[in-house]
Every structure is written in structure tokens, then in C-alpha cells.
KOLKEGU-264980 format. One record per residue: residue in three letters; x, z, y of N, C-alpha, C, O in turn. Coordinates in steps of 0.2 Angstrom, whole numbers, plus 5000, padded with zeros to 4 digits. Each point is the difference from the previous one (the first is absolute). Last residue first. Layout:
// KOLKEGU-264980
<r type="ALA" n_east="X" n_up="Z" n_north="Y" ca_east="X" ca_up="Z" ca_north="Y" c_east="X" c_up="Z" c_north="Y" o_east="X" o_up="Z" o_north="Y"/>
...
// end
This chain:
// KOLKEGU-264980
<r type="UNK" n_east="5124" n_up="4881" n_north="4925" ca_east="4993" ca_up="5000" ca_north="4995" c_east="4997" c_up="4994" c_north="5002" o_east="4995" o_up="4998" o_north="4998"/>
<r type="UNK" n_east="5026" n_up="5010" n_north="5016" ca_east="4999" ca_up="4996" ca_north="4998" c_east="4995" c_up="4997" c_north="4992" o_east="5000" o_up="4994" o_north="4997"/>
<r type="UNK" n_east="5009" n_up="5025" n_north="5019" ca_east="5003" ca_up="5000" ca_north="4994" c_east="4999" c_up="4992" c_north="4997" o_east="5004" o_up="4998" o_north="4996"/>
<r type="UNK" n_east="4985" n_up="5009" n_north="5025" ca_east="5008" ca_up="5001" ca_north="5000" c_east="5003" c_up="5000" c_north="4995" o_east="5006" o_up="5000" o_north="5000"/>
<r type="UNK" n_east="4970" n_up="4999" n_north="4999" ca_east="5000" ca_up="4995" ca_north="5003" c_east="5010" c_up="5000" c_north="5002" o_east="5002" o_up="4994" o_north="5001"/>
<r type="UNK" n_east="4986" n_up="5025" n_north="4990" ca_east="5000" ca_up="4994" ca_north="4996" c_east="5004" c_up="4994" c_north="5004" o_east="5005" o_up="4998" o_north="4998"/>
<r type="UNK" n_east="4992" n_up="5020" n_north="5014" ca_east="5005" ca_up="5002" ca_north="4994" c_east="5001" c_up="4993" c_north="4994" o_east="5005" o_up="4998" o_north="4997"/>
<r type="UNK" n_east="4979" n_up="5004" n_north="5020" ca_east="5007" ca_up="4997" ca_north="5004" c_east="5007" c_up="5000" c_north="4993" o_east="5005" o_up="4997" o_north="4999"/>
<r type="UNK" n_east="4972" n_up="5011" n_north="4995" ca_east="5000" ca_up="4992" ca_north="5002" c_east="5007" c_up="4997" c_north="5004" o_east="5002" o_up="4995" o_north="5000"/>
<r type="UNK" n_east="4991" n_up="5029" n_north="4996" ca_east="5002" ca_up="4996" ca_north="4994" c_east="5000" c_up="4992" c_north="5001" o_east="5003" o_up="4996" o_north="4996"/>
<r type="UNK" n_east="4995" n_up="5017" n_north="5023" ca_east="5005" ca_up="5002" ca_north="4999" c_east="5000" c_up="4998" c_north="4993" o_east="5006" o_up="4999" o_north="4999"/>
<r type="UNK" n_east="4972" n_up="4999" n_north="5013" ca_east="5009" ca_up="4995" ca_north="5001" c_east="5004" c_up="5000" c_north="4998" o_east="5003" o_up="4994" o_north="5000"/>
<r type="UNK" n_east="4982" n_up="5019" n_north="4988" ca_east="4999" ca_up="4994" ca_north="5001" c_east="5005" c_up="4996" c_north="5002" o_east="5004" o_up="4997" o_north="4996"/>
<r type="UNK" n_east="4994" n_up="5026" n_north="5012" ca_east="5004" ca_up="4998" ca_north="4994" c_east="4999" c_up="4993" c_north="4998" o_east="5004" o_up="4996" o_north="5002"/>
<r type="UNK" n_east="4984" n_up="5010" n_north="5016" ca_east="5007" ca_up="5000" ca_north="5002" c_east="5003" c_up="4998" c_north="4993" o_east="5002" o_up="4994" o_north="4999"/>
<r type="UNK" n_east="4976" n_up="5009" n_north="4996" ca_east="5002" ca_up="4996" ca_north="5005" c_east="5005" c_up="4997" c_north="5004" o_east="5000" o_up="4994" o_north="5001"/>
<r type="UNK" n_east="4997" n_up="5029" n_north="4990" ca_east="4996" ca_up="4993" ca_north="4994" c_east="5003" c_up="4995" c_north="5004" o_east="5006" o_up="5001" o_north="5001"/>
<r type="UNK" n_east="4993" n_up="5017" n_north="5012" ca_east="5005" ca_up="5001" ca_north="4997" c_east="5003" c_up="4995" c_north="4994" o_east="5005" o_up="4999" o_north="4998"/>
<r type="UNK" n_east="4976" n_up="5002" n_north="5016" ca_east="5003" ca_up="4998" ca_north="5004" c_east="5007" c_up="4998" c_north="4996" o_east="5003" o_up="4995" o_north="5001"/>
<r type="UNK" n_east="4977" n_up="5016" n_north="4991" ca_east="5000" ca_up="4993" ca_north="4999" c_east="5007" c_up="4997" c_north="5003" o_east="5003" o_up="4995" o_north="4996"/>
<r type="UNK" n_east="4997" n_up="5028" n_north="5004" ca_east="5001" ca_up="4998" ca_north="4994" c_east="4999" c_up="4992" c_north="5001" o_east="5004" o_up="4997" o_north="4999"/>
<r type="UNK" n_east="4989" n_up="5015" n_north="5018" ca_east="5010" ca_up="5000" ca_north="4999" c_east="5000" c_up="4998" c_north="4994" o_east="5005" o_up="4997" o_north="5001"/>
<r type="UNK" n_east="4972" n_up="5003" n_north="5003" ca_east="5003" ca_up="4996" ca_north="5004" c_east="5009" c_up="5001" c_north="5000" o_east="5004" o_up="4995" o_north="5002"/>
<r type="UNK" n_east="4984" n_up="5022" n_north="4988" ca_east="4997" ca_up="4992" ca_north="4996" c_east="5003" c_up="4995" c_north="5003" o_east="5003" o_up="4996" o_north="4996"/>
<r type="UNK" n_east="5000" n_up="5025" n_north="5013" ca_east="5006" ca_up="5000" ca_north="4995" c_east="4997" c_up="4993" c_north="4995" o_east="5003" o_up="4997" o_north="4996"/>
<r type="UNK" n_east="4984" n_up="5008" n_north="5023" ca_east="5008" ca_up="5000" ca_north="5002" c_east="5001" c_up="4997" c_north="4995" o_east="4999" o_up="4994" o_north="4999"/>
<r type="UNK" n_east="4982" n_up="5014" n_north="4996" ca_east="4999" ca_up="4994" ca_north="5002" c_east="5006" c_up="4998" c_north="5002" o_east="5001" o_up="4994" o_north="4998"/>
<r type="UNK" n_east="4997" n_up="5029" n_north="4995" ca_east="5000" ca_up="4995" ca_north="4995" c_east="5000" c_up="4992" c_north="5005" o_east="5005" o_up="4997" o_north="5000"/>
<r type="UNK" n_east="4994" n_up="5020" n_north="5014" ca_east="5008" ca_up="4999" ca_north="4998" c_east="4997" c_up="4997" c_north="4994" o_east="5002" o_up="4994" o_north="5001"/>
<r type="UNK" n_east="4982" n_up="5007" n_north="5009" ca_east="5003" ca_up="4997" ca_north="5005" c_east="5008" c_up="4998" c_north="4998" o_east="5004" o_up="4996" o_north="5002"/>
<r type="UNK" n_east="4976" n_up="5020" n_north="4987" ca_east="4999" ca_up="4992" ca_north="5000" c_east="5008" c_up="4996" c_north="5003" o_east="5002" o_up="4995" o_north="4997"/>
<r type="UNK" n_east="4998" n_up="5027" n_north="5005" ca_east="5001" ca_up="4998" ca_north="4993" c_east="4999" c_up="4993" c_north="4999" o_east="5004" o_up="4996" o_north="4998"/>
<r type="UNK" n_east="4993" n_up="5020" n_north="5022" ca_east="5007" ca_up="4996" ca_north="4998" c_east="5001" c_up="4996" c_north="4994" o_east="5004" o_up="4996" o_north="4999"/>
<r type="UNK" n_east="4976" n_up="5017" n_north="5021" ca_east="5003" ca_up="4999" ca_north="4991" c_east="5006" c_up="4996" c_north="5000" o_east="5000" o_up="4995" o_north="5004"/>
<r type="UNK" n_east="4997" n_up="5014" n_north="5023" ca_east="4995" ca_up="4994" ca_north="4994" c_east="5002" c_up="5000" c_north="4992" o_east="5006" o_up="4997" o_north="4999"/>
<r type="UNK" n_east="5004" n_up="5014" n_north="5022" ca_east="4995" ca_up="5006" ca_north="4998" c_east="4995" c_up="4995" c_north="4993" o_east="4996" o_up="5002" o_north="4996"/>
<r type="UNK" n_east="5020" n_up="4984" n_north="5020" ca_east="5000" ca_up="5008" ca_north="5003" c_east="4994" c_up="5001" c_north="4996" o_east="4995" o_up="4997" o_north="5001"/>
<r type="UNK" n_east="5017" n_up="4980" n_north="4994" ca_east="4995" ca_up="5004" ca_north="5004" c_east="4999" c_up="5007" c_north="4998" o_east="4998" o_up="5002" o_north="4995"/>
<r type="UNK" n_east="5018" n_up="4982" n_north="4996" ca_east="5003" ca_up="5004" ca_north="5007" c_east="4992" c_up="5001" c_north="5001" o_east="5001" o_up="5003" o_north="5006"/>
<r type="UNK" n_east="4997" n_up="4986" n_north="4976" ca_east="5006" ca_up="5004" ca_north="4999" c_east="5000" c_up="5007" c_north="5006" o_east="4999" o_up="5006" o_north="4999"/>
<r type="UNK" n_east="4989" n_up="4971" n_north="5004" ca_east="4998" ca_up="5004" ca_north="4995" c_east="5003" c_up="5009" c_north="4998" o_east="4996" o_up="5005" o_north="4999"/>
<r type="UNK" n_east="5016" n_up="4976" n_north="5009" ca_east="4996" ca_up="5002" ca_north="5004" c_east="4997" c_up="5004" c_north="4999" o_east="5001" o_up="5006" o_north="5002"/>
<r type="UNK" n_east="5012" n_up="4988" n_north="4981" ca_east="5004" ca_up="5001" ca_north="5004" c_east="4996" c_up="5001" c_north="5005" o_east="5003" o_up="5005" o_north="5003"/>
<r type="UNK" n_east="4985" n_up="4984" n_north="4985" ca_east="5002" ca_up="5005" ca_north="4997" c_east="5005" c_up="5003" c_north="5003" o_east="4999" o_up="5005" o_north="4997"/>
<r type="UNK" n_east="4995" n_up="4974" n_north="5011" ca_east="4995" ca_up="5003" ca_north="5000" c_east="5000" c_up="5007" c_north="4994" o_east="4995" o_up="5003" o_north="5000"/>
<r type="UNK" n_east="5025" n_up="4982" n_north="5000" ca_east="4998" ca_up="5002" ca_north="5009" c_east="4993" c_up="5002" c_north="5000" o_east="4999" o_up="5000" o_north="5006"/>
<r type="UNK" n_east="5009" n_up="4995" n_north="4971" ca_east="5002" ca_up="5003" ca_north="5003" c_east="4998" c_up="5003" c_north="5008" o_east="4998" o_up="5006" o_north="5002"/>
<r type="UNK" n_east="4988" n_up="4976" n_north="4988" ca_east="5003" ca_up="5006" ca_north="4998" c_east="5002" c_up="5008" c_north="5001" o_east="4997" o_up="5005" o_north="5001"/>
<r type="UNK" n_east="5008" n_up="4971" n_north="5008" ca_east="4994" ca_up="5002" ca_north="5002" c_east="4997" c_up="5008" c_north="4998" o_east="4998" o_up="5004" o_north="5004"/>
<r type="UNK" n_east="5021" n_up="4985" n_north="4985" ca_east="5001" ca_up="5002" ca_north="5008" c_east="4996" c_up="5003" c_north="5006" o_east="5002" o_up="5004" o_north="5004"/>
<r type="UNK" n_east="4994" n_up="4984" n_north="4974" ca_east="5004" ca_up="5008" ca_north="4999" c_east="5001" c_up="5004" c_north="5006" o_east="4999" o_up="5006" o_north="5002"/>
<r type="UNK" n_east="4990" n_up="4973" n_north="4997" ca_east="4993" ca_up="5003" ca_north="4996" c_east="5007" c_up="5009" c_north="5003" o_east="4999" o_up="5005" o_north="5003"/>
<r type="UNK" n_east="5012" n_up="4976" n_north="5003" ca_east="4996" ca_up="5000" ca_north="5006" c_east="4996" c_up="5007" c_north="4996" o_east="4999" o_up="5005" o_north="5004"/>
<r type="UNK" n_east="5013" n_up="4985" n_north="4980" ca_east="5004" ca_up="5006" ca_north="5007" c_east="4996" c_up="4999" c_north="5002" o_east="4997" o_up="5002" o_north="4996"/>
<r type="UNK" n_east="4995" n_up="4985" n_north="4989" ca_east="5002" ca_up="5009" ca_north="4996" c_east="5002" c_up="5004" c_north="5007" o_east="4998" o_up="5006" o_north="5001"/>
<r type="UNK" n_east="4999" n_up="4969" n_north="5001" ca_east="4993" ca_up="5004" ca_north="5003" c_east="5002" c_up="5009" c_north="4997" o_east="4998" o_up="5006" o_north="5002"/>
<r type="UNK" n_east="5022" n_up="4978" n_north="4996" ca_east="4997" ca_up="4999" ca_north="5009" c_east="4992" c_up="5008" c_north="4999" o_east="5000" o_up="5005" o_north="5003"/>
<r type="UNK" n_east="5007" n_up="4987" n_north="4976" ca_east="5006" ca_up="5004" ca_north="5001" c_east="4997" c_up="5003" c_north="5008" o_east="4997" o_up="5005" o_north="5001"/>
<r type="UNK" n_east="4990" n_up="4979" n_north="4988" ca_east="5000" ca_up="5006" ca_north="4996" c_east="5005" c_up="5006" c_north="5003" o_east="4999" o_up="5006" o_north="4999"/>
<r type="UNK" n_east="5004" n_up="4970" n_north="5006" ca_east="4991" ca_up="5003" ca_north="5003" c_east="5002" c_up="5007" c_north="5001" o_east="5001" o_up="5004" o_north="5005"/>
<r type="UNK" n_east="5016" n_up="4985" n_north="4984" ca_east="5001" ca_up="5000" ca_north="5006" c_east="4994" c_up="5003" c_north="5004" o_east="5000" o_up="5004" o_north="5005"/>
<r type="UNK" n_east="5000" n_up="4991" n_north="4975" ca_east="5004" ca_up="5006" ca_north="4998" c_east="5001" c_up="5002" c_north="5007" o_east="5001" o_up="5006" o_north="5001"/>
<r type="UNK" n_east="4985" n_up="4975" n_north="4992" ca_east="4997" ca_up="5006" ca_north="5000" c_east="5003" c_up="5006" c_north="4998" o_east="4998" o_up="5004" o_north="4997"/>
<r type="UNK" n_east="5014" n_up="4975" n_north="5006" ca_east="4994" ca_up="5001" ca_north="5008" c_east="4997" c_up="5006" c_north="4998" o_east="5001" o_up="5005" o_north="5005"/>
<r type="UNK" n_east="5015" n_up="4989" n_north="4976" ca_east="5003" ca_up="5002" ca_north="5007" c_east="4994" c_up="5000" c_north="5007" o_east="5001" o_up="5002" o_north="5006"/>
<r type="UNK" n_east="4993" n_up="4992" n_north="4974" ca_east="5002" ca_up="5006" ca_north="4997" c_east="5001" c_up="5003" c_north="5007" o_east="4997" o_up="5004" o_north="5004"/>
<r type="UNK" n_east="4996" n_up="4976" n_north="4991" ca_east="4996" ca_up="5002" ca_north="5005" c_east="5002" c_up="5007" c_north="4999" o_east="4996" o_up="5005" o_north="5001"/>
<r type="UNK" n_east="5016" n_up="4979" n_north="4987" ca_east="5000" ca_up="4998" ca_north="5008" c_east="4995" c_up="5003" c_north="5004" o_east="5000" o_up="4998" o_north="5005"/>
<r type="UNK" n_east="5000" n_up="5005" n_north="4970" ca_east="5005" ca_up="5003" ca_north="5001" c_east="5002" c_up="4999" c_north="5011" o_east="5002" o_up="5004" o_north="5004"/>
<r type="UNK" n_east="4981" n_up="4994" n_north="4975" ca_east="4998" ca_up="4997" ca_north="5006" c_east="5005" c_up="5004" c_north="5004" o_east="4998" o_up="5004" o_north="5004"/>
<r type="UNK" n_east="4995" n_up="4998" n_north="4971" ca_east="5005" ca_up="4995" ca_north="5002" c_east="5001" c_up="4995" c_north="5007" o_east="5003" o_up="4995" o_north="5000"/>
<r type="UNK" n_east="4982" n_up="5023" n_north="4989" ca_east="4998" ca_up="4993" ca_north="5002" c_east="5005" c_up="4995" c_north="5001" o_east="4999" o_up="4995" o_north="5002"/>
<r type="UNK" n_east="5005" n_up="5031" n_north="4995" ca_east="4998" ca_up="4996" ca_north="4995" c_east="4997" c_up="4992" c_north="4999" o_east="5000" o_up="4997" o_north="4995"/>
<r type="UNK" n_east="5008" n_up="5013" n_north="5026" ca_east="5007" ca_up="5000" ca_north="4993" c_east="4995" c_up="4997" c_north="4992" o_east="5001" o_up="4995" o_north="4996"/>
<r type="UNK" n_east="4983" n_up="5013" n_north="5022" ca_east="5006" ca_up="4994" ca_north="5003" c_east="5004" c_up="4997" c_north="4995" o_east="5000" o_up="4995" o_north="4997"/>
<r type="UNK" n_east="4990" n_up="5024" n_north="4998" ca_east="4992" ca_up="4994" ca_north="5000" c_east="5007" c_up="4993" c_north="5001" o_east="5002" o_up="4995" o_north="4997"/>
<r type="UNK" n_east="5007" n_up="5026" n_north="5007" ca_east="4999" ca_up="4999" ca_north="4995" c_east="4996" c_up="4996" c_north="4996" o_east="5000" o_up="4999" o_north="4994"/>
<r type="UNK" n_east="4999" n_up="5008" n_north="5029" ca_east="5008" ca_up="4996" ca_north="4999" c_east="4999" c_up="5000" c_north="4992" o_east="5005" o_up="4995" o_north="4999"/>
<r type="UNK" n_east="4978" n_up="5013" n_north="5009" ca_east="4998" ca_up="4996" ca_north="5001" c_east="5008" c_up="4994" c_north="5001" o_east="5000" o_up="4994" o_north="5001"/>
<r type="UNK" n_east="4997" n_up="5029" n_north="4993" ca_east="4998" ca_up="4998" ca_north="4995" c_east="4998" c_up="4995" c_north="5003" o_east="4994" o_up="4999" o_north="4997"/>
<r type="UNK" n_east="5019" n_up="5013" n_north="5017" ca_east="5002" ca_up="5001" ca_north="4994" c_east="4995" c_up="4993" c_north="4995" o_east="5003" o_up="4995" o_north="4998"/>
<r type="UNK" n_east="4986" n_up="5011" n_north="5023" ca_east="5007" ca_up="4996" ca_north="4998" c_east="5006" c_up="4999" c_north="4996" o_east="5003" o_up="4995" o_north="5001"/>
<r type="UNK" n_east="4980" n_up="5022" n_north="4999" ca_east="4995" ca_up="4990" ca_north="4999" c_east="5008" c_up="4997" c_north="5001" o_east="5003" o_up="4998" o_north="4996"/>
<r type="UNK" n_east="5000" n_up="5024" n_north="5008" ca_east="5000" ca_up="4998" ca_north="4993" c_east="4997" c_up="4994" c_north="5000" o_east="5002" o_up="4995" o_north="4996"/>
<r type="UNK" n_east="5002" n_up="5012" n_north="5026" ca_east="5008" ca_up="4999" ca_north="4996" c_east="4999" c_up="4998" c_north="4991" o_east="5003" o_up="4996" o_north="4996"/>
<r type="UNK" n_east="4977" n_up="5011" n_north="5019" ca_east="5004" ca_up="4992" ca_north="5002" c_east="5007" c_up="4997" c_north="4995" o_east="5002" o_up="4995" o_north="4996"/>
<r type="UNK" n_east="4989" n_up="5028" n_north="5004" ca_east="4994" ca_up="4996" ca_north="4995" c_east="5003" c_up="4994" c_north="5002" o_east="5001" o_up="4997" o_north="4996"/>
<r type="UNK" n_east="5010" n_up="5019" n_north="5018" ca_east="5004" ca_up="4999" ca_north="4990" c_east="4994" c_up="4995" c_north="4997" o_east="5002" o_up="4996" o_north="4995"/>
<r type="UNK" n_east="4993" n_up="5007" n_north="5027" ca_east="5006" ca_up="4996" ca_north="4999" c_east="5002" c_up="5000" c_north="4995" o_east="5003" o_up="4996" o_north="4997"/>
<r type="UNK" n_east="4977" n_up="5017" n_north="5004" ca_east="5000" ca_up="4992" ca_north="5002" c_east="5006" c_up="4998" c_north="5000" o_east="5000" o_up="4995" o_north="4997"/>
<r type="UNK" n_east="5001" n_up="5027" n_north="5005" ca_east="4998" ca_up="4997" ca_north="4995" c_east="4998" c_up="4993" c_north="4996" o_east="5002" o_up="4997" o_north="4995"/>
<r type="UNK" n_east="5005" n_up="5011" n_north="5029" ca_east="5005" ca_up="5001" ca_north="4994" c_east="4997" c_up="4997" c_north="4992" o_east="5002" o_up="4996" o_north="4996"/>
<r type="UNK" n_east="4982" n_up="5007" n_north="5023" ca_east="5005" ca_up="4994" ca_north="4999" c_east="5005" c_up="4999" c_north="4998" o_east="5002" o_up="4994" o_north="5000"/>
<r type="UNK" n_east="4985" n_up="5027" n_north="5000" ca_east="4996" ca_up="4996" ca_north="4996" c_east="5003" c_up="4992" c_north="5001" o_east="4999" o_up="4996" o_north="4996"/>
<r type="UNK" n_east="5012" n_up="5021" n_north="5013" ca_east="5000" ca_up="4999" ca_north="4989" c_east="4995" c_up="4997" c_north="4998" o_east="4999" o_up="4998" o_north="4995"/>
<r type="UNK" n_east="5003" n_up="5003" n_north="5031" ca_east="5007" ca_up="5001" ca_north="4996" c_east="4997" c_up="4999" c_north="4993" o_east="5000" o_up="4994" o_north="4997"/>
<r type="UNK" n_east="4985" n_up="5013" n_north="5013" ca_east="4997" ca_up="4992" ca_north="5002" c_east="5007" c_up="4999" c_north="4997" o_east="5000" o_up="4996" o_north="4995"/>
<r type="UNK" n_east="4996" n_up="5025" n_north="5007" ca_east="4995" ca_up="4998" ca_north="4994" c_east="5003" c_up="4993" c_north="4999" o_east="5000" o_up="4998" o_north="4995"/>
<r type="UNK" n_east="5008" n_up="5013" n_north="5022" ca_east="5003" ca_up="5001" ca_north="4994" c_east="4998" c_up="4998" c_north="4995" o_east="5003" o_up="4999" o_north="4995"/>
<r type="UNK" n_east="4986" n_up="5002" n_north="5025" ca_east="5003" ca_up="4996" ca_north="4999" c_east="5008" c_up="5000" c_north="4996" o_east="5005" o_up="4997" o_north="5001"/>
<r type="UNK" n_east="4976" n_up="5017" n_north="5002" ca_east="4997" ca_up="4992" ca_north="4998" c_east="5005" c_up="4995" c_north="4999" o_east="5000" o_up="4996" o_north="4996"/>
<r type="UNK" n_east="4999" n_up="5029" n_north="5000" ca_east="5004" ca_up="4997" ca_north="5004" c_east="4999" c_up="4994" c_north="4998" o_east="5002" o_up="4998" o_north="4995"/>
<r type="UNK" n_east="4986" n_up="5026" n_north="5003" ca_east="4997" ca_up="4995" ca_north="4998" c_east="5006" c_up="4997" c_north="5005" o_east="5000" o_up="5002" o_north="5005"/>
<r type="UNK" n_east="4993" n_up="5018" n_north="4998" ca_east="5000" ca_up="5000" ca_north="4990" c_east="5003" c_up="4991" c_north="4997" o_east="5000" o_up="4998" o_north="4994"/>
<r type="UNK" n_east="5001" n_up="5024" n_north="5031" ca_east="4997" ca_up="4992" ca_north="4999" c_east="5004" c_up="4998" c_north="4993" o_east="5006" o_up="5002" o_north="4998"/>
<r type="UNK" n_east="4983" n_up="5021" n_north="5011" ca_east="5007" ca_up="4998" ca_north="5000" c_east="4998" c_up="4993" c_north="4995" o_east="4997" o_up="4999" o_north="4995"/>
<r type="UNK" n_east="4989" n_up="5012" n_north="5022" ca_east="5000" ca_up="5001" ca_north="4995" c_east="5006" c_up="4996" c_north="4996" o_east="5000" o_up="4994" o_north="5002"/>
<r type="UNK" n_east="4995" n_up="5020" n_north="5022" ca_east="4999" ca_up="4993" ca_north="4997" c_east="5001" c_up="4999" c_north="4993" o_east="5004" o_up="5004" o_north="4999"/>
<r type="UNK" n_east="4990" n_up="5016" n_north="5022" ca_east="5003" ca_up="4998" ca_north="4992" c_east="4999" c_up="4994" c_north="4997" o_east="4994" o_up="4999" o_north="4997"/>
<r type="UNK" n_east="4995" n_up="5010" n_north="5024" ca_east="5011" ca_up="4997" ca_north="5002" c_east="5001" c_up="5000" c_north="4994" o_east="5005" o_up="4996" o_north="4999"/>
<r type="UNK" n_east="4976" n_up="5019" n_north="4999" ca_east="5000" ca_up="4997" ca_north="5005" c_east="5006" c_up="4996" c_north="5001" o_east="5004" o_up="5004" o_north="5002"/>
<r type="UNK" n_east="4987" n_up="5012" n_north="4979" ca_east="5001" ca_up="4991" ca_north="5000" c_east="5003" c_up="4998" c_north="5007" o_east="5003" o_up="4995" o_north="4999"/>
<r type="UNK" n_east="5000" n_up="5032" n_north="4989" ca_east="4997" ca_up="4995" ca_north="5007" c_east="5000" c_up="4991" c_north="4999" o_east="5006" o_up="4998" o_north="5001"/>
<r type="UNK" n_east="4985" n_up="5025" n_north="4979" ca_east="5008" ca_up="4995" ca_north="5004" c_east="4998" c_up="4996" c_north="5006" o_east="4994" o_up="4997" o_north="5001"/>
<r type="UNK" n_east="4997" n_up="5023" n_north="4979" ca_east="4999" ca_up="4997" ca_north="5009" c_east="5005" c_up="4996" c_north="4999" o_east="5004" o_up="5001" o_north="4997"/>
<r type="UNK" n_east="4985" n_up="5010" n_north="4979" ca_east="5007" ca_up="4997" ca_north="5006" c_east="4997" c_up="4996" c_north="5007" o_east="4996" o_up="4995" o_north="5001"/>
<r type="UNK" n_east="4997" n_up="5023" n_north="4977" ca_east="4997" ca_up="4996" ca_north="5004" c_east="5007" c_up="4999" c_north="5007" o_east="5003" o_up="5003" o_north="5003"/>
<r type="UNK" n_east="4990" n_up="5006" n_north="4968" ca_east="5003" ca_up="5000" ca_north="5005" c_east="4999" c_up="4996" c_north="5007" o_east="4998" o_up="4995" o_north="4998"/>
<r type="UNK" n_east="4993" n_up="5006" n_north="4978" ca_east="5002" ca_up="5007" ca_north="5002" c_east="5003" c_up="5002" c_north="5009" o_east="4999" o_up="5005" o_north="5003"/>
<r type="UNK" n_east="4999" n_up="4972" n_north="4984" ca_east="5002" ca_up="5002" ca_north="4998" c_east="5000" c_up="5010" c_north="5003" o_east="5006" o_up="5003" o_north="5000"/>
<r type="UNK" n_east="4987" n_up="4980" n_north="5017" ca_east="4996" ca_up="5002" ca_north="4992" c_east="5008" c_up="5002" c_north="4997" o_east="5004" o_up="5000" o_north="5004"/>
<r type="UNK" n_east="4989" n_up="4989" n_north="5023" ca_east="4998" ca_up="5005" ca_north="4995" c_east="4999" c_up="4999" c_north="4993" o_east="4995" o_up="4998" o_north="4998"/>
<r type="UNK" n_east="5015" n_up="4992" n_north="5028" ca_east="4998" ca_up="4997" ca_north="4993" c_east="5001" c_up="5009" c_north="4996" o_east="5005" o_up="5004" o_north="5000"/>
<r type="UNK" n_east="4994" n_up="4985" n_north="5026" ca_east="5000" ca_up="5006" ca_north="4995" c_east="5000" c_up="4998" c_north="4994" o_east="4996" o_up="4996" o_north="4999"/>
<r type="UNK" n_east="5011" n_up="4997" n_north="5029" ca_east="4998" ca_up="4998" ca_north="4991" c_east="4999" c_up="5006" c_north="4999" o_east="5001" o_up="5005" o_north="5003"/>
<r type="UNK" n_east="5001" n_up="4988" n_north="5023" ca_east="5002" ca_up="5002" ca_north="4993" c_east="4998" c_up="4999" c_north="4996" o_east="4995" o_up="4997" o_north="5000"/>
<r type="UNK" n_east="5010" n_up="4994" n_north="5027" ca_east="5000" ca_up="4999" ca_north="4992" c_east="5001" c_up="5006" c_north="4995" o_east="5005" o_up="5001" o_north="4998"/>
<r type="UNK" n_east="4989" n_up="4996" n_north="5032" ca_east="5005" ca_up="5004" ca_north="4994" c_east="4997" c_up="4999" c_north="4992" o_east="4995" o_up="5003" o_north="4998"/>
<r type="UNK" n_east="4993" n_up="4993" n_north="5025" ca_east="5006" ca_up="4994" ca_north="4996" c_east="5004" c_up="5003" c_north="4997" o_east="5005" o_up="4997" o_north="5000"/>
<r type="UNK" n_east="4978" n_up="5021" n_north="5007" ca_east="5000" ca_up="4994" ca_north="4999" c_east="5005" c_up="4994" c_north="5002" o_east="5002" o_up="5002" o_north="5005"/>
<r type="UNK" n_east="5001" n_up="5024" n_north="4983" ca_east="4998" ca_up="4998" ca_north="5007" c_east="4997" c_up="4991" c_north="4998" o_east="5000" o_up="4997" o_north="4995"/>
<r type="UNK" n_east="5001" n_up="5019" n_north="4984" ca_east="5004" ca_up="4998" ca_north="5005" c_east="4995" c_up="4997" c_north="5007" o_east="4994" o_up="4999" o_north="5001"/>
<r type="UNK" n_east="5001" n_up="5024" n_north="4987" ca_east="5000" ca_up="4994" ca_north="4999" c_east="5004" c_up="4993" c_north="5003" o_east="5003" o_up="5002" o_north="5005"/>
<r type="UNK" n_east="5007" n_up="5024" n_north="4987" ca_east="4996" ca_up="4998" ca_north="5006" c_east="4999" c_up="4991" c_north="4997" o_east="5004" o_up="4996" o_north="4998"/>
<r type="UNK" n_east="5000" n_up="5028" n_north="4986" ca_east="5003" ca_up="4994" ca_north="5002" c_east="4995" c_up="4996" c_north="5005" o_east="4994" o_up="5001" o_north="4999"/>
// end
């Protein structure tokens, strides 16, 4: 076997009995890492963790008998969930479409954010539903 020439990349890695050439030269190492998939679930996250303090911060409310701040911090709560779901989504869904980058973070982060969104919506829809029946 001839040595290589000069700008020409090779490897050797020897053991197990056996000894492998391979050309490094143009071989990029296949990328491990989708930052911005990470950043999806990691603000997905945080939107379910919003959704539960809000949970348990309307439950502080009702039990204090402070019924007239129910509706501002239902109105907060609802506005900041879509902007958190939305944001979410469209950072996972980006994440998503990149060529050759891990998928797992990106699609759980989606599906955290379709979900909040999904929360959220229903809300309306049991509030309209109350509010047409007359509760």
C-alpha cells in the first residue's frame, strides 16, 4: 500500500487483530445535536409548567373567594398559553424541516405545544358552552 500524497487525509485506527484505513478528507461527522429542537421542548415544557401554576393559582383564587380576578387571570393565562404554544409549535416545526438534524427533541416539543394549544382552545369551548346554557 502506497503512503498518501501530501493534502490527502488518512486514518488508521489499529486493534482488534485488524487494521482499517479510511479517508477523513470531505467527511464531516454527522451532526448529534439540533439546538433548535432542543429549544422547542425545552419551551414546550415551560408552557405545560405555566399551564400547571395556573391551574393551581386559579385554585388559590376560588378558594379566597376572589371570583373578579378569576376572569383577568383567565384572560392573561389564555393570551400568554398561545403566544408559549404557538411559539412552540413554530420552533418545532422548524426544527423539524432541517436536513439531516435529530428529530426527537423537535417533534416531542411540537406535540407539547399542539397539546398546550389544544388545552387552551378547549377552555374556550367549555366556557362558551357554559356561558350558552346559562351556569
Amino acid at each position: 500500500m502506497s503512503e498518501p500524497e501530501a493534502g490527502q487525509g488518512r486514518s488508521s485506527i489499529s486493534g482488534g487483530g485488524g487494521r482499517y484505513t479510511g479517508d477523513t478528507q470531505g467527511a464531516r461527522a454527522p451532526q448529534t445535536r439540533n439546538t433548535l429542537g432542543i429549544v422547542a421542548l425545552v419551551v414546550g415544557v415551560v408552557g405545560i409548567l405555566f399551564n400547571v401554576l395556573f391551574t393551581l393559582v386559579q385554585a388559590v383564587v376560588v378558594g379566597q373567594g376572589m371570583y373578579e380576578l378569576l376572569a383577568t387571570f383567565g384572560v392573561a393565562h389564555s393570551v400568554l398559553a398561545i403566544v408559549i404554544a404557538l411559539a412552540t409549535i413554530a420552533l418545532g416545526i422548524v426544527a423539524l424541516l432541517r436536513p439531516g438534524a435529530p428529530r426527537g427533541a423537535a417533534g416531542a416539543g411540537t406535540a407539547l405545544g399542539a397539546a398546550s394549544l389544544v388545552t387552551v382552545l378547549t377552555g374556550f369551548l367549555y366556557s362558551g358552552v357554559i356561558a350558552a346554557t346559562g351556569f
